[in-house]
C-alpha positions in Angstrom: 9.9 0.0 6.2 9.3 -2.7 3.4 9.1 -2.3 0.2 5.1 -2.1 0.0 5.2 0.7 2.7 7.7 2.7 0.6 6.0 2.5 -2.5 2.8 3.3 -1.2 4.1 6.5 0.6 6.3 7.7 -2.2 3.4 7.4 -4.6 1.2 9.0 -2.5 3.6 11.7 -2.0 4.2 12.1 -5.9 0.5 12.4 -6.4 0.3 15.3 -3.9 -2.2 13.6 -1.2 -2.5 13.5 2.3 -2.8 10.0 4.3 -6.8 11.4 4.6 -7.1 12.2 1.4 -5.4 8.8 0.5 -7.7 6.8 2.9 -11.0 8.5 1.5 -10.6 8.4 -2.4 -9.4 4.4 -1.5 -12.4 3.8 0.9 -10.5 2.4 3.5 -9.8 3.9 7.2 -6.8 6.9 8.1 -5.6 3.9 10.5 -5.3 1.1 7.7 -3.2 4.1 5.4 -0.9 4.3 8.7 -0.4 1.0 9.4 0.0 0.1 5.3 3.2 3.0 5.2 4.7 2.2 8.6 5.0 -1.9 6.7 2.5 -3.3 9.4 3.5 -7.2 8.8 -0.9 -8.1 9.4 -2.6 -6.4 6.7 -5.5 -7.6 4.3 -4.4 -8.2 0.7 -7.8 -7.0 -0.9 -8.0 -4.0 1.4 -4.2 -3.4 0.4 -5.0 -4.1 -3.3 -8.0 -1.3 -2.9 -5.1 1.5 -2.1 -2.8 -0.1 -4.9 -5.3 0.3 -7.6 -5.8 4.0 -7.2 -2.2 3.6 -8.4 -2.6 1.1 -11.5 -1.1 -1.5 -9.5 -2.1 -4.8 -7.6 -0.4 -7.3 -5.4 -0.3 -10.5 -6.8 2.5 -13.7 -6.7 5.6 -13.1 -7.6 8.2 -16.8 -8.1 11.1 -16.2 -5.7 14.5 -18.0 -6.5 15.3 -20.8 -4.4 18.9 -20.5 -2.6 21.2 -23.0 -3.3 
């Protein structure tokens, strides 16, 4: 599980819903909710951002550190 899959599932969990209940007040598909928690690598970044926003948050680019 990635990071994205945990915190969608854990903040579904603290808001008291149901996978269903996440997929309908999001408008997107039970099988997109699955395959968002279980950290499908292939998923849609505005279809992803359309669960996130029920949850004040959005993906977006983040600067990653280069190794040396």
């Amino acid at each position: 599980m990635n990071d994205l899959s945990k915190f969608v599932r854990e903040r579904r969990k603290s808001f008291h819903m149901t996978q269903p209940e996440l997929a309908e007040k999001a408008g997107t598909g039970l099988r997109f909710i699955r395959d968002l928690e279980q950290g499908k690598k292939t998923m849609r970044m505005d279809k992803v951002n359309q669960v996130l926003r029920l949850f004040g948050c959005e993906l977006g680019p983040v600067k990653q550190e280069k190794e040396h």
